[in-house]
DOZA-255434 format. One record per residue (C-alpha): residue in three letters; x, y negated, z; residue number from 1. Coordinates in steps of 0.5 Angstrom, whole numbers. Layout:
N
> ALA;X;Y;Z;NUM $
...
***
This chain:
223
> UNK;-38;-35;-30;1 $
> UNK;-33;-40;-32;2 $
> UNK;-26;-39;-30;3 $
> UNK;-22;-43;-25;4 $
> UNK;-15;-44;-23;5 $
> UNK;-17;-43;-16;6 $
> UNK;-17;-35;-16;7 $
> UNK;-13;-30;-21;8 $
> UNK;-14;-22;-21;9 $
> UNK;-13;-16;-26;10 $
> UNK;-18;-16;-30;11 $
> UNK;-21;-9;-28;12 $
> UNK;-22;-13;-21;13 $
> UNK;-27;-19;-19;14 $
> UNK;-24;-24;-17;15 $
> UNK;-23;-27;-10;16 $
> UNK;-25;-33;-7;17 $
> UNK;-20;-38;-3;18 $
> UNK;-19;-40;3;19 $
> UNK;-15;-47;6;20 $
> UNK;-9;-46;8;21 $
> UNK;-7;-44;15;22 $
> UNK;-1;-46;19;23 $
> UNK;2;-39;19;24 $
> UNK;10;-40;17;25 $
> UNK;13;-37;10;26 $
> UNK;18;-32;10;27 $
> UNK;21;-28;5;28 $
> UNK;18;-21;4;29 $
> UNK;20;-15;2;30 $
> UNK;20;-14;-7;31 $
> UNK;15;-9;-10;32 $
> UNK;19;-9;-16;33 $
> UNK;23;-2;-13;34 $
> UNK;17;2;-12;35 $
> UNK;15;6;-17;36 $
> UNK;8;4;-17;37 $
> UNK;9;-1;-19;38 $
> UNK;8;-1;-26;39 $
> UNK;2;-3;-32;40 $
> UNK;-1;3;-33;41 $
> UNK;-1;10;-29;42 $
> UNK;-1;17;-31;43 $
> UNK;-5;21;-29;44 $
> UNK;-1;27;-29;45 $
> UNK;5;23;-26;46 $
> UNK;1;21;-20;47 $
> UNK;-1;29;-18;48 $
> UNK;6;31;-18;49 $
> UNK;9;25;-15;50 $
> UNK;2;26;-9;51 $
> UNK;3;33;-8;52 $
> UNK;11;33;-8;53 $
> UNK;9;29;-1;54 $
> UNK;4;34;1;55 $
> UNK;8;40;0;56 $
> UNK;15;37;4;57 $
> UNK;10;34;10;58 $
> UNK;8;42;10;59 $
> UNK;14;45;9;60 $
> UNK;16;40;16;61 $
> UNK;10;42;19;62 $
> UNK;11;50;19;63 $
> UNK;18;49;20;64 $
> UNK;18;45;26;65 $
> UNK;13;50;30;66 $
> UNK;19;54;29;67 $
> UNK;24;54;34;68 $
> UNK;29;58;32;69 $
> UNK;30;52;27;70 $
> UNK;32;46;32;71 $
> UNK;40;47;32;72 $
> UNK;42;50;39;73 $
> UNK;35;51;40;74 $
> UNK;28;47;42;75 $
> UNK;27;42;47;76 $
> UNK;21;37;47;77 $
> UNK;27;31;46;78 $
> UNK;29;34;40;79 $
> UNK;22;35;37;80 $
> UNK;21;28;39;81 $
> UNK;27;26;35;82 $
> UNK;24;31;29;83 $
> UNK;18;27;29;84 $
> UNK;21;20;29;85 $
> UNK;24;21;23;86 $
> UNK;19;25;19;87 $
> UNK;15;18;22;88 $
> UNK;18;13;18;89 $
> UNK;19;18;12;90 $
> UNK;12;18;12;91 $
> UNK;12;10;12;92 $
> UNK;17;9;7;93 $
> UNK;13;15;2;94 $
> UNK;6;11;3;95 $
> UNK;10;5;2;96 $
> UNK;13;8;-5;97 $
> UNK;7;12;-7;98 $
> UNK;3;5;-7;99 $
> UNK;-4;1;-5;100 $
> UNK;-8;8;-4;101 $
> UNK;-3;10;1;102 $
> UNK;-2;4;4;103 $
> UNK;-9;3;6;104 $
> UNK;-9;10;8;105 $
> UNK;-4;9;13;106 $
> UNK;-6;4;15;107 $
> UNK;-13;7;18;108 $
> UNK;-9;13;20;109 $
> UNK;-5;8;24;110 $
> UNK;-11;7;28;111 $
> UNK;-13;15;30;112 $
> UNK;-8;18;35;113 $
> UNK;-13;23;37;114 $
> UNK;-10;26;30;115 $
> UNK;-3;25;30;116 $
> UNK;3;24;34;117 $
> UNK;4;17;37;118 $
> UNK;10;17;33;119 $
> UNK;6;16;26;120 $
> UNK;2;12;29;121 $
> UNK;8;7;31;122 $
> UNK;11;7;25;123 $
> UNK;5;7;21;124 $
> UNK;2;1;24;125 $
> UNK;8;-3;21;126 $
> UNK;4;-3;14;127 $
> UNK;-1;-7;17;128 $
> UNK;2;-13;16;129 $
> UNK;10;-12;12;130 $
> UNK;7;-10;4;131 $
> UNK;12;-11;-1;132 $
> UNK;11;-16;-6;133 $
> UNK;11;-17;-13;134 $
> UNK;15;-23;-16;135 $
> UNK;13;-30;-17;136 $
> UNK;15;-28;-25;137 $
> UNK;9;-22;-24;138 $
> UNK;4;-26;-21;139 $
> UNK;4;-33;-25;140 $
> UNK;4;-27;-31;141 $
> UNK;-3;-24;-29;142 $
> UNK;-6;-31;-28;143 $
> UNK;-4;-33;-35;144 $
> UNK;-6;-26;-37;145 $
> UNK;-13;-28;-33;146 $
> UNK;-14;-36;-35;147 $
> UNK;-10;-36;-42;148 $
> UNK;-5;-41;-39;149 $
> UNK;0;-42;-35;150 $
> UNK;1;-43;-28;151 $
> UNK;4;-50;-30;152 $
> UNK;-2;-53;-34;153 $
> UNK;-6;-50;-27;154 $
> UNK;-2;-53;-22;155 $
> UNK;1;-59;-20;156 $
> UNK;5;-55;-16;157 $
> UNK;5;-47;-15;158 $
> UNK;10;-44;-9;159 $
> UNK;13;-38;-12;160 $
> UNK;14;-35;-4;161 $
> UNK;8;-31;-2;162 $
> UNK;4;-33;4;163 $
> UNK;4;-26;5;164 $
> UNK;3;-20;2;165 $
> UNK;-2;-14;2;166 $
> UNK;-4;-7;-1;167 $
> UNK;-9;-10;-5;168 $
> UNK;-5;-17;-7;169 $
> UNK;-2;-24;-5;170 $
> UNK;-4;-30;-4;171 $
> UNK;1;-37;-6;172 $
> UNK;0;-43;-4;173 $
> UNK;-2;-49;-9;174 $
> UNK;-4;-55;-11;175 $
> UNK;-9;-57;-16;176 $
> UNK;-7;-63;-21;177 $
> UNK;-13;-66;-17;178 $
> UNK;-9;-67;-11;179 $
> UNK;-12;-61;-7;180 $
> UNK;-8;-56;-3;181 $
> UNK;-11;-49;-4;182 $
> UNK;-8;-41;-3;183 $
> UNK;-9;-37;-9;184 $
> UNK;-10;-29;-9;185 $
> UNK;-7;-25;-15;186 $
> UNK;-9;-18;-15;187 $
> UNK;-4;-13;-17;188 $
> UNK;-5;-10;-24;189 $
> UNK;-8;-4;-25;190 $
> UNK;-12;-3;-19;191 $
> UNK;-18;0;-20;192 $
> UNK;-15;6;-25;193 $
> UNK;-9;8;-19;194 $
> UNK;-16;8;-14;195 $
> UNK;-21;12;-19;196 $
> UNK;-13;17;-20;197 $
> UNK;-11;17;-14;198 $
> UNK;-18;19;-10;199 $
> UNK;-20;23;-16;200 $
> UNK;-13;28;-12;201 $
> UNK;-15;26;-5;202 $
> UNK;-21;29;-5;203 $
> UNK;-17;35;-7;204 $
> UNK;-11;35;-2;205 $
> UNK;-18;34;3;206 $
> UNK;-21;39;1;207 $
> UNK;-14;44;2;208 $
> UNK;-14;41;9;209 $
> UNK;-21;42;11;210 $
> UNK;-20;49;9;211 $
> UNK;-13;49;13;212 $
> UNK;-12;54;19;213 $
> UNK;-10;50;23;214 $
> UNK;-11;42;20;215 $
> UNK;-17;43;18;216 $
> UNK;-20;47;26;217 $
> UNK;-24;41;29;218 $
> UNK;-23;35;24;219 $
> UNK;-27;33;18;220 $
> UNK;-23;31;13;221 $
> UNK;-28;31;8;222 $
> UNK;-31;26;11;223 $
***
């Protein structure tokens, strides 16, 4: 298949096609660039303890607050709220530092309130739509990467602001030598390695929920 300037991935990912450009208003998103999954190559090793470093802190809290000696001045249901509030948005901003794995996952549990508190759901639907982005020098990088140009000799023009932003890439608007606007999607780097990792410690952090007491009673978590 012959390359063109419409579309840029990692080249372990396959391309994506591009749509018109819509009405939606540009603004500035949050950089990627301090998160440390953000980064070319993933250590498997590194992944497993930085995964379970958030699994075992969740359970710590978990157990802690089914504990009412350890509420200051003791429980009440507004400091449980308060407590669940706070753990919400720590679960947000990890999955956002742990990365596209995590953020998708945190997208699906932002719509189950039949599993968790509506304090999570609130706070975790706000990954549907503020991803950070990684910077214009990383996304013309990757398509120079994938079509051996850079993205001057592709476009006549190329926005370095993203339209928006997801777990998976960012779109850019442009336009061909040609006249022609267009969107272009760039994929962030290393997807599928990070998934095939990432998955591979799900399946085990699963397995050790389903076998929970507590987690695992009426829920599949394998599934």
């Amino acid at each position: 298949m012959s390359q063109t300037p419409y579309a840029a991935s990692s080249t372990t990912v396959e391309r994506s096609r591009l749509s018109r450009i819509g009405s939606k208003k540009q603004e500035a998103y949050p950089t990627a660039k301090s998160y440390r999954w953000n980064r070319k190559n993933y250590s498997r090793g590194r992944r497993r303890i930085e995964i379970w470093a958030f699994v075992s802190r969740f359970l710590w809290e978990q157990w802690r607050d089914k504990r009412n000696w350890t509420y200051v001045g003791g429980f009440t249901e507004e400091k449980k709220k308060v407590r669940q509030r706070q753990q919400a948005i720590w679960i947000r901003e990890t999955f956002l530092d742990l990365g596209p794995t995590f953020i998708k996952l945190g997208q699906l549990f932002s719509t189950r309130a039949d599993l968790f508190p509506a304090e999570y759901v609130e706070e975790l639907t706000k990954l549907q739509d503020r991803v950070p982005a990684f910077s214009y020098e990383e996304a013309a990088a990757i398509i120079k990467e994938d079509f051996g140009k850079g993205v001057d000799q592709l476009y006549r023009h190329f926005d370095p602001l993203p339209l928006a932003a997801a777990s998976l890439g960012q779109v850019h608007k442009a336009k061909l030598h040609s006249g022609e606007e267009i969107v272009v999607k760039v994929q962030r780097r290393g997807l599928r390695r990070l998934f095939n990792i990432d998955l591979a410690i799900l399946k085990g952090i699963a397995r050790y929920f389903q076998n929970h007491p507590n987690w695992g009673r009426g829920r599949d978590w394998m599934g």
